[in-house]
C-alpha positions, 0 to 999 in steps of 0.5 A, a space after each residue: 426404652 419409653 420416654 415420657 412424653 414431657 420429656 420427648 417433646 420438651 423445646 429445643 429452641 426458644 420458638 418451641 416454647 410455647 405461652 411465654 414470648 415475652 421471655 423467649 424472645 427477649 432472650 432471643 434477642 439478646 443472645 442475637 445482639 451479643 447483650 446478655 447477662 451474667 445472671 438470671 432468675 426465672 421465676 413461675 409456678 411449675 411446669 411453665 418452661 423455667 429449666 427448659 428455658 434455661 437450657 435453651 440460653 445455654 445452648 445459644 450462647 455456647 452454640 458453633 452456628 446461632 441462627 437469629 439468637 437460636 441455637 443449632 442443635 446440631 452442632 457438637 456443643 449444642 448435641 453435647 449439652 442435650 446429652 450432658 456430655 458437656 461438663 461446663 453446663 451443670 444443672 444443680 438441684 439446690 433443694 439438695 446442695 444448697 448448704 454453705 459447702 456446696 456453694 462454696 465448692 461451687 464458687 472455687 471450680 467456677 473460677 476455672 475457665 470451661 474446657 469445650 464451649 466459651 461459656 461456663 453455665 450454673 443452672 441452680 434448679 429450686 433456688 429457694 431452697 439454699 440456706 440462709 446461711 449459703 446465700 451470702 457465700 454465693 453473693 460475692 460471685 454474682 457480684 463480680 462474676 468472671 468474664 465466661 460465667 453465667 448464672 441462671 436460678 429457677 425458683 417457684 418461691 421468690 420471696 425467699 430469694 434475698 433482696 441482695 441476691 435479685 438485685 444482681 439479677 435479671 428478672 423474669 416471670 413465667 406465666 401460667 400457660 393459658 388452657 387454649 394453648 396447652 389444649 393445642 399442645 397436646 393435640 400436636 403431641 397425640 397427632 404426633 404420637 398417631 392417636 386421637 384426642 377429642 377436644 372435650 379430652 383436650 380442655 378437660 386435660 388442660 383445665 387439670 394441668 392448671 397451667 403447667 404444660 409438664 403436669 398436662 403432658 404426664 396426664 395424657 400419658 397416664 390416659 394411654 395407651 388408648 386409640 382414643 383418648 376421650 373424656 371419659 378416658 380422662 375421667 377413669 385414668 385420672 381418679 376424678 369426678 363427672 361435671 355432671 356427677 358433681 352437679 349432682 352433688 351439689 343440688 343434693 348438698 344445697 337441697 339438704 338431701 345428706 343421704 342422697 350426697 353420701 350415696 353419690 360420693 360412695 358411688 363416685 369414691 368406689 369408681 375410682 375418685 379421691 375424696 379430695 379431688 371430689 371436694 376440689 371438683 365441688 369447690 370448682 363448682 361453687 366458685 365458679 357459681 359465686 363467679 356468675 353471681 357476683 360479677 355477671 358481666 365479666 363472669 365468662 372469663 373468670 370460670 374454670 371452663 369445667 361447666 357449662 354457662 347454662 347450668 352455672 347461671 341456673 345453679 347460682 339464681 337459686 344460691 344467695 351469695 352468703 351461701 356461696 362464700 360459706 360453702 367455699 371457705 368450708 371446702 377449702 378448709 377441708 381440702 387443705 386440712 384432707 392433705 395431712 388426714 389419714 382417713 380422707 374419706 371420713 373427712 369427706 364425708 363429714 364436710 359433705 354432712 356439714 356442707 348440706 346442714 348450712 345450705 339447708 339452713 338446718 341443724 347438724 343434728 338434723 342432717 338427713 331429714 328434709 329441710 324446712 322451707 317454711 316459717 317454723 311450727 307454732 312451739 305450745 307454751 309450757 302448761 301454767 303453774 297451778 293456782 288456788 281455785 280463788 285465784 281463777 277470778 280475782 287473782 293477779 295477771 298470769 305473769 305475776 307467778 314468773 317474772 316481776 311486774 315493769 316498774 311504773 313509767 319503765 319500758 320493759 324489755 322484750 322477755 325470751 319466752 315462747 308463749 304465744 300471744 294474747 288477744 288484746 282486750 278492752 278494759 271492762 267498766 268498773 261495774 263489771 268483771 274483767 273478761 278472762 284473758 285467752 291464752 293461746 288467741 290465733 295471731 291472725 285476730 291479733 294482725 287483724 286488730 293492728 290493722 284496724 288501728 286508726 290511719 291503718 297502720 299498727 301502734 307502736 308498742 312494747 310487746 307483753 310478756 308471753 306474747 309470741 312476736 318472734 313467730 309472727 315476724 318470720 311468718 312475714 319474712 319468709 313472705 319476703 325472701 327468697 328460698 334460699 334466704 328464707 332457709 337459715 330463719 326456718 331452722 328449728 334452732 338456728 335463729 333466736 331474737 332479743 328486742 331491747 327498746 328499738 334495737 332487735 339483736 338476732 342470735 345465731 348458732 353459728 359462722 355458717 348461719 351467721 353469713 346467710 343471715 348478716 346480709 342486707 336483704 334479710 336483715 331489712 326484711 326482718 326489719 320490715 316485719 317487725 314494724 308491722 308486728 310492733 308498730 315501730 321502726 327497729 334496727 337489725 343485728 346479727 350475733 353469734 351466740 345465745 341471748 342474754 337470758 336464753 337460747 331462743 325467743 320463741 319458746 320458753 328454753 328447756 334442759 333440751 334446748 341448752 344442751 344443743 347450745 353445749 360451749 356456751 352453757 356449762 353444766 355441773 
């Protein structure tokens, strides 16, 4: 019968244990001098040689003919607990008997002495698992163990292993086993086996294993049989994703082509892949990204290994940082809510349509189409109340039929309107008729007049009613970020702004816009353009929300633009 390979090739002696000689050789050692414990806890994620470990210390401490704190393997004992002909050595599943009755069977027939080798050994294989209630039954015993007993519990979770119980412990913690040594292994093993692993196969099976030698031995063994086990006999074994393919993904995310992404997606999901192993392969990709960006130096020993340094450093300088982090806490919510999901691909695919709305700075809604890059289009102001024909000559500002006139001596706020700005007009002398106001004065005659102010700078100023600030200010942003800052500003609806005497408050729609925007780069480049535009300095925040008296300050808010804001506004 066909044995699996984590099982045919699994140590026999502590020196074939590979990736944890900090464990093995105190073991070793102490089987050497005689110095051994009554109880041990191994403690590390799966797969990492706990069990294996433990059988290996049974063995040499019931072993006929040690050699330097090894075991035979040849002797009766030692054949006899390889097979499990020996009744003296019990491995034991805690996970299923670890109730107050199995640990109380337990202790009664370890009081026995063994039959066939010196030492009687309890391997208690998912420790964590007993009850609360069964720990305090085995404590009594682990305290005041008899002469030829030897416990060793194997456990992936050690907080809940009761402080009582380890300090009655030897403790020892297995480490992940690093992609170049399980890379190694299995290219032993398929030499072994007499077929060939290329090294690309190798390393993208031990970056699958995530440090787990079991999981990357039962993945080469899913990959057979073949003559030649080479990537792309990995990839179509395993179910996953292309490096490449998932590169590609990720630029049309990043580029907002949310047709493109599904296209991929359904072309990657009917060869084969999980939708969840396509989201894990993109959350790779983006962490392995933020890597690169924020730690530079040190970067090359902090990646996956999945991709390659060149692509990693031209992906990443076209990504801000905030983008980066939104899109893996977005990937990673979904991966962990995708376990419990019946309909994975549906999430996947949503994730996807979210995922490319944030890094291209639109709005959900308008997924799909191309993304604006630059700053947005002039909104045209609402057509003016009708007046009495007398009114066109002599009648009160245009303002007066909306809002009340500022109180005299009071700064009036900056109003949420869309209006475009006026040009500013001289006062006519009193002899003749004031000039008629133009409503809809091109901002570039408006920049042209504040830099004709005296000492070349603007005057600092209030800005009027109906006057079109906001658009000027991202006209002047866009010119000062980069693509992918600038992005999240030149979304039609993502960004409003409300100016309260020196301190101008930006409302976003949302967390995902709110970390591309709340960084310092963007917030001084607004900063800066809002000085040029009002002539005085303004500190920059950034909310979640809609302004106090509307949803945007670059346009007069309609029924429309409300309901885009359902959550916040309320209709009856």
């Amino acid at each position: 019968m066909y044995q699996a390979l984590y099982r045919k090739y699994r140590p026999r002696r502590f020196e074939d244990v590979v990736g944890q000689e900090h464990i093995t050789e105190t073991l070793r050692r102490q089987v050497e001098l005689g110095r051994t414990g009554h109880a041990y806890i191994f403690v590390g994620t799966r797969g990492t040689g706990k069990t294996t470990c433990a059988k290996i210390l049974s063995k040499a401490l019931n072993c006929q003919h040690p050699l330097n704190g090894e075991p035979c393997n040849e002797c009766e004992a030692c054949r006899g607990i390889d097979s499990g002909a020996i009744m003296d050595v019990i491995e034991i599943d805690a996970a299923s008997n670890g109730t107050v009755d199995d640990i109380r069977a337990l202790r009664e027939a370890a009081n026995y002495t063994p039959a066939d080798v010196k030492k009687r050994v309890y391997i208690l294989d998912e420790a964590h698992m007993i009850t609360s209630a069964a720990f305090p039954a085995l404590l009594k015993i682990l305290e005041e163990p008899p002469e030829h007993l030897v416990f060793i519990l194997a456990t992936t979770n050690l907080d809940k292993i009761p402080i009582t119980i380890l300090s009655r412990c030897q403790h020892f913690s297995f480490r992940r086993i690093t992609p170049e040594v399980i890379a190694g292994r299995l290219k032993t093993v398929a030499s072994r086996e007499g077929f060939a692993l290329t090294d690309g196969a190798a390393a993208l099976l031990s970056r699958l294993g995530d440090g787990s030698m079991r999981d990357a031995l039962s993945l080469l063994d899913q990959c057979l049989p073949a003559e030649t086990v080479d990537e792309d006999a990995v990839v179509r074994a395993v179910g996953i994703m292309e490096a490449e393919d998932t590169v590609k993904l990720w630029r049309a995310c990043a580029g907002g082509d949310t047709a493109g992404a599904l296209e991929l997606f359904d072309r990657c999901y009917r060869g084969g892949a999980e939708p969840i192993a396509i989201l894990r392969d993109l959350l790779g990709l983006s962490r392995d990204m933020l890597m690169v960006r924020v730690a530079p130096e040190g970067a090359q020993a902090l990646l996956t290994g999945a991709f390659d340094a060149r692509t990693l450093s031209e992906l990443s300088a076209g990504a801000a940082t905030g983008a980066l982090m939104t899109a893996c806490e977005a990937l990673q919510e979904n991966v962990n809510s995708m376990k419990d999901s019946r309909d994975k691909r549906v999430k996947a695919e949503l994730c996807l349509v979210k995922l490319a709305a944030a890094l291209s700075g639109a709005a959900v809604e308008d997924a799909g189409e191309a993304p604006a890059v630059k700053a947005p289009p002039r909104q045209t102001a609402p057509a003016p109340k009708p007046v009495p024909p007398q009114a066109e000559t002599e009648g009160p500002p245009p303002w007066e039929d909306e809002d009340a006139p500022p109180a005299p001596g009071q700064e009036p706020d900056a109003p949420v309107t869309g209006k475009p700005e006026p040009a500013p007009v001289e006062k006519a002398a009193p002899e003749k008729k004031p000039a008629p106001v133009e409503r809809e004065a091109p901002p570039e005659k408006a920049v042209q007049a504040e830099q004709d102010s005296p000492a070349g700078k603007p005057t600092a100023r209030t800005p009027e009613a109906g006057e079109d600030w906001w658009s000027r200010v991202l006209d002047i942003c866009v010119t000062k970020l980069d693509e992918a800052e600038a992005r999240p500003l030149s979304g039609r609806d993502n960004v409003a702004a409300r100016l309260s005497g020196t301190k101008l408050t930006l409302y976003v729609r949302n967390m995902f816009v709110q970390m591309v925007v709340d960084v310092p780069s963007v917030r001084d480049a607004v900063a800066e353009a809002a000085e040029q535009v009002l002539g005085q300095k303004v500190g920059v925040a950034v909310e979640i929300g809609t302004p106090p008296e509307g949803p945007s300050a670059s346009r007069k808010p309609g029924l429309d633009d409300l309901k885009k804001f359902d959550g916040i506004v309320k209709f009856t």
